[in-house]
C-alpha positions as semicolon CSV with decimal commas, in nm:
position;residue;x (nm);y (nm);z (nm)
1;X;2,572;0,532;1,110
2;X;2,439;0,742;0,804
3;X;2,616;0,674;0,467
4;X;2,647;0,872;0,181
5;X;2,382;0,651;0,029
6;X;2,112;0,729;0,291
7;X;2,189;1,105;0,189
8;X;1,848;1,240;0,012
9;X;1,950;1,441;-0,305
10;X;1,690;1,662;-0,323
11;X;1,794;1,821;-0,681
12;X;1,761;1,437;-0,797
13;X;1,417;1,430;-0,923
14;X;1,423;1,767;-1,092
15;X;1,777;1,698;-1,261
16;X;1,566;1,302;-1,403
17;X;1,282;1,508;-1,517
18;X;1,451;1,768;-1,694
19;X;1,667;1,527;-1,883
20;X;1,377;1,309;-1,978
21;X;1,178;1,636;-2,080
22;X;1,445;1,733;-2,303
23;X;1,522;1,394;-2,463
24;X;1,102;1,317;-2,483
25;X;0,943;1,595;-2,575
26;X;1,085;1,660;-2,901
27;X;0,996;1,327;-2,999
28;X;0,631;1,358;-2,888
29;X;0,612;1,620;-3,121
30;X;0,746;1,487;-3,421
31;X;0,471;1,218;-3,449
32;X;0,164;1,227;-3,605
33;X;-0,156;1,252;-3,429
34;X;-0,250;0,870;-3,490
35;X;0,077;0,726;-3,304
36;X;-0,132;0,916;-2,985
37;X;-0,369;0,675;-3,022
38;X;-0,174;0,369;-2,991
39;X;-0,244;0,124;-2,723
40;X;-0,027;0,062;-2,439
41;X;0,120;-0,207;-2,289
42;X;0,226;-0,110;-1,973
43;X;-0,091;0,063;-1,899
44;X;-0,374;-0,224;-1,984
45;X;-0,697;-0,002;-2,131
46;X;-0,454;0,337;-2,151
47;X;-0,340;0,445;-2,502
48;X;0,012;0,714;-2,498
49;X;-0,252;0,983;-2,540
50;X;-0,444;0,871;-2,181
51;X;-0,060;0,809;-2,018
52;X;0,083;1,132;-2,103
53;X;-0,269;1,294;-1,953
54;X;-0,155;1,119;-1,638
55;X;0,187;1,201;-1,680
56;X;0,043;1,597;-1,698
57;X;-0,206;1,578;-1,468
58;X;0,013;1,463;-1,196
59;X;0,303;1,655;-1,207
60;X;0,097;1,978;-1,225
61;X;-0,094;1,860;-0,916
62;X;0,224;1,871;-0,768
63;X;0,310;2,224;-0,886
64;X;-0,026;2,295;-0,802
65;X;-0,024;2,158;-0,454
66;X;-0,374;1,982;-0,544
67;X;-0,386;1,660;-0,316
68;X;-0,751;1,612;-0,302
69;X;-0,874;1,276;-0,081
70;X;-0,789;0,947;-0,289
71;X;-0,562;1,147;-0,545
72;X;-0,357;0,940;-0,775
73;X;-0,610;0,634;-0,716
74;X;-0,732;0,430;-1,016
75;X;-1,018;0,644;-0,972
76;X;-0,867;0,949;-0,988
77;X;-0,660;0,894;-1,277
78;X;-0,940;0,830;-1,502
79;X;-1,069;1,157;-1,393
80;X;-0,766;1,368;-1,501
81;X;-0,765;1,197;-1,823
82;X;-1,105;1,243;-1,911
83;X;-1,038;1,618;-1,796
84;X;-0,870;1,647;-2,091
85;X;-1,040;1,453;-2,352
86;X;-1,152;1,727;-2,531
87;X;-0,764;1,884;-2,543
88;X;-0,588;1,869;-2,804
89;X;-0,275;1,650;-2,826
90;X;-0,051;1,995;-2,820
91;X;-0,201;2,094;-2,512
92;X;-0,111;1,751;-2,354
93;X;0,245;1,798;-2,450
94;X;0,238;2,201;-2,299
95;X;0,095;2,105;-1,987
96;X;0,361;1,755;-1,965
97;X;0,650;1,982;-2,051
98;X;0,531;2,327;-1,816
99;X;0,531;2,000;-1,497
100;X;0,843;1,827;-1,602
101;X;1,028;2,205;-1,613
102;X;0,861;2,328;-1,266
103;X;0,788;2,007;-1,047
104;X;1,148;1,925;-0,967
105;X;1,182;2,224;-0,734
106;X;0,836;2,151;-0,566
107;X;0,934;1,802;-0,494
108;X;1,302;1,909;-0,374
109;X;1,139;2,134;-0,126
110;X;0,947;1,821;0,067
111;X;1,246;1,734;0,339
112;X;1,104;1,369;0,396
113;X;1,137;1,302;0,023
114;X;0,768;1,221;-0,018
115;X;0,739;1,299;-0,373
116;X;1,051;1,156;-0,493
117;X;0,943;0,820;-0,616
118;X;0,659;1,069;-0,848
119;X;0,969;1,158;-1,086
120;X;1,042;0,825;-1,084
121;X;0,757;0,727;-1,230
122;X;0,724;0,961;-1,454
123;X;1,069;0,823;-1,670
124;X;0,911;0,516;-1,596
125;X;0,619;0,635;-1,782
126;X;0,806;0,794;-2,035
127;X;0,965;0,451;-2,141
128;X;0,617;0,329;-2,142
129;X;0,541;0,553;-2,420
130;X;0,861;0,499;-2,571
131;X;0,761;0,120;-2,570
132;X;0,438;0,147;-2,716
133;X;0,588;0,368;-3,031
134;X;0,845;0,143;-3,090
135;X;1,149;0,397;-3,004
136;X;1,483;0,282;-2,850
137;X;1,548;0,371;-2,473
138;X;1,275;0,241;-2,278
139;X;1,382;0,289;-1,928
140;X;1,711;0,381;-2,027
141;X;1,857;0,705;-2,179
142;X;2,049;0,960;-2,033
143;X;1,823;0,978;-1,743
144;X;1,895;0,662;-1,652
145;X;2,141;0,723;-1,353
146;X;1,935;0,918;-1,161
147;X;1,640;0,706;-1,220
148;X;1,851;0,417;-1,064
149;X;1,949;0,641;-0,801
150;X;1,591;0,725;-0,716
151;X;1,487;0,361;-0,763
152;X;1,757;0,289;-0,478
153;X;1,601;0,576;-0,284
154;X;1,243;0,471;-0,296
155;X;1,291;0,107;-0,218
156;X;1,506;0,209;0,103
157;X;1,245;0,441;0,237
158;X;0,984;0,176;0,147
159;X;1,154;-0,064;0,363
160;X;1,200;-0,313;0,026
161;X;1,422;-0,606;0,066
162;X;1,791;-0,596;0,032
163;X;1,875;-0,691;-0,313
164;X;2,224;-0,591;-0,512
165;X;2,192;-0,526;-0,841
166;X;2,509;-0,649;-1,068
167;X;2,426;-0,444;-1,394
168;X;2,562;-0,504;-1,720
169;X;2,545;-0,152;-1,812
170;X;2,681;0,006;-1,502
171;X;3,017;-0,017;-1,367
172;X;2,941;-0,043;-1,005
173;X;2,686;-0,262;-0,783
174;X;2,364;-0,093;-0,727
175;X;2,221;-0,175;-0,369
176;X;1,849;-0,179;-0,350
177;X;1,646;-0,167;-0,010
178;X;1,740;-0,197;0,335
179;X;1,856;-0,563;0,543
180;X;1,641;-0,733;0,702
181;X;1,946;-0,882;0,990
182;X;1,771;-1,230;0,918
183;X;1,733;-1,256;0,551
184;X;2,042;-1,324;0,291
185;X;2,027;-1,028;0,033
186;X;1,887;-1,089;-0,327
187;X;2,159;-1,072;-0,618
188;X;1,989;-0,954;-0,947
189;X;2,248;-1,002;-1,276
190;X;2,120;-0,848;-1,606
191;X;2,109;-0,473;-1,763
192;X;1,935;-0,205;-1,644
193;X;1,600;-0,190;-1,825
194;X;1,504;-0,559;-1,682
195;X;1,555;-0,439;-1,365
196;X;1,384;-0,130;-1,401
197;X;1,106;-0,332;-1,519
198;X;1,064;-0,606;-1,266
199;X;1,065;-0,356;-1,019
200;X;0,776;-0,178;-1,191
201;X;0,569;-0,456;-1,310
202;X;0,705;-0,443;-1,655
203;X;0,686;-0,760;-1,897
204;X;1,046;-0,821;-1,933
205;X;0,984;-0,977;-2,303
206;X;1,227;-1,257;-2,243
207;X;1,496;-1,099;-2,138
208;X;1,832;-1,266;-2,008
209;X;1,917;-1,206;-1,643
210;X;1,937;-1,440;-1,315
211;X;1,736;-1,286;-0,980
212;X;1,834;-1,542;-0,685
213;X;1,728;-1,484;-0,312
214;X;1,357;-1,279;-0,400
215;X;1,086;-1,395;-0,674
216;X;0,972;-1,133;-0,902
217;X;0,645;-1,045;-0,751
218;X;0,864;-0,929;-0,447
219;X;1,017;-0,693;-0,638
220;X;0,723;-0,498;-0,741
221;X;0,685;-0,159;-0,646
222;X;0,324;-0,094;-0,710
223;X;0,243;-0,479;-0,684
């Protein structure tokens, strides 16, 4: 039986990455050049500068439709950043905010969902940067029901285990993954941002929630 929850939404990613464009942008471009340089976190040897190259580089691969062999490897990443080295910090910012604005239609248009999870990871990305410059709203904000609804998504179609998520921010239980018939689901209670971050190998800097049923490394997406 299909439920409304294993209905794609395939305005989803587009809607995430306009609202994080709008919110993000602006912000990018209010700071000086020397927060660009900051080191981050998240992103071990990346500074925001090198992520938001990524960030760039990616989604205008997907406007592009440029999916060379081994594209969005380690490897490959390096290579768009160092693309741009000699780009101004302006030009970064044009290029993020030209993919964020035209990628969402591009991914809607592949049926299977494919490229879904790459909005995803873009807010994810975004609260990186947030993170690193010491702004409020890492892996929150006002995108952050569609990023939970496209964190849902991608860990169904990834065949993830069945966890629900009892969030402090959100009214309703969010169910994660797909039952295995033999396992007992996992039961995550906490806010929003922790879970966001355990399921991207975020440090969760002490925060205050109970996971029962999974450890964290199963969590992982890109583990």
């Amino acid at each position: 039986m299909t439920t409304a929850d294993d209905v794609r939404d395939p305005s989803l990613p587009g809607r995430l990455l306009a609202v994080e464009r709008d919110a993000l942008l602006p912000l990018l471009r209010s700071r000086p050049d020397a927060d660009f340089a900051l080191p981050t976190a998240a992103c071990p040897g990346w500074t925001v500068r090198d992520v938001l190259a990524h960030c760039s580089a990616a989604l205008n691969r997907v406007v592009e439709s440029r999916f060379e062999k081994g594209v969005f490897s380690p490897e490959s990443n390096d290579r768009d950043i160092a693309d741009r080295a000699d780009w101004t910090n302006a030009r970064v910012l044009d290029e993020l905010e030209r993919g964020m604005t035209e990628a969402g239609e591009v991914i809607a248009g592949r049926a299977d969902g494919a490229w879904d999870g790459i909005a995803f990871g873009e807010w994810v990305h975004a609260g990186d940067v947030r993170d690193s410059l010491g702004e409020p709203g890492a892996y929150t904000g006002a995108g952050r029901p569609y990023a939970l609804s496209l964190l849902a998504r991608v860990t169904r179609d990834r065949g993830r285990l069945r966890l629900q998520a009892d969030l402090d921010d959100v009214d309703d239980p969010l169910h994660l993954g797909v039952p295995s018939g033999t396992r007992t689901p996992a039961r995550f209670i906490g806010d929003s941002p922790t879970l966001v971050r355990l399921y991207t190998g975020r440090a969760v800097d002490g925060a205050s929630y109970e996971l029962t049923g999974a450890a964290v490394e199963e969590l992982n997406l890109y583990g």
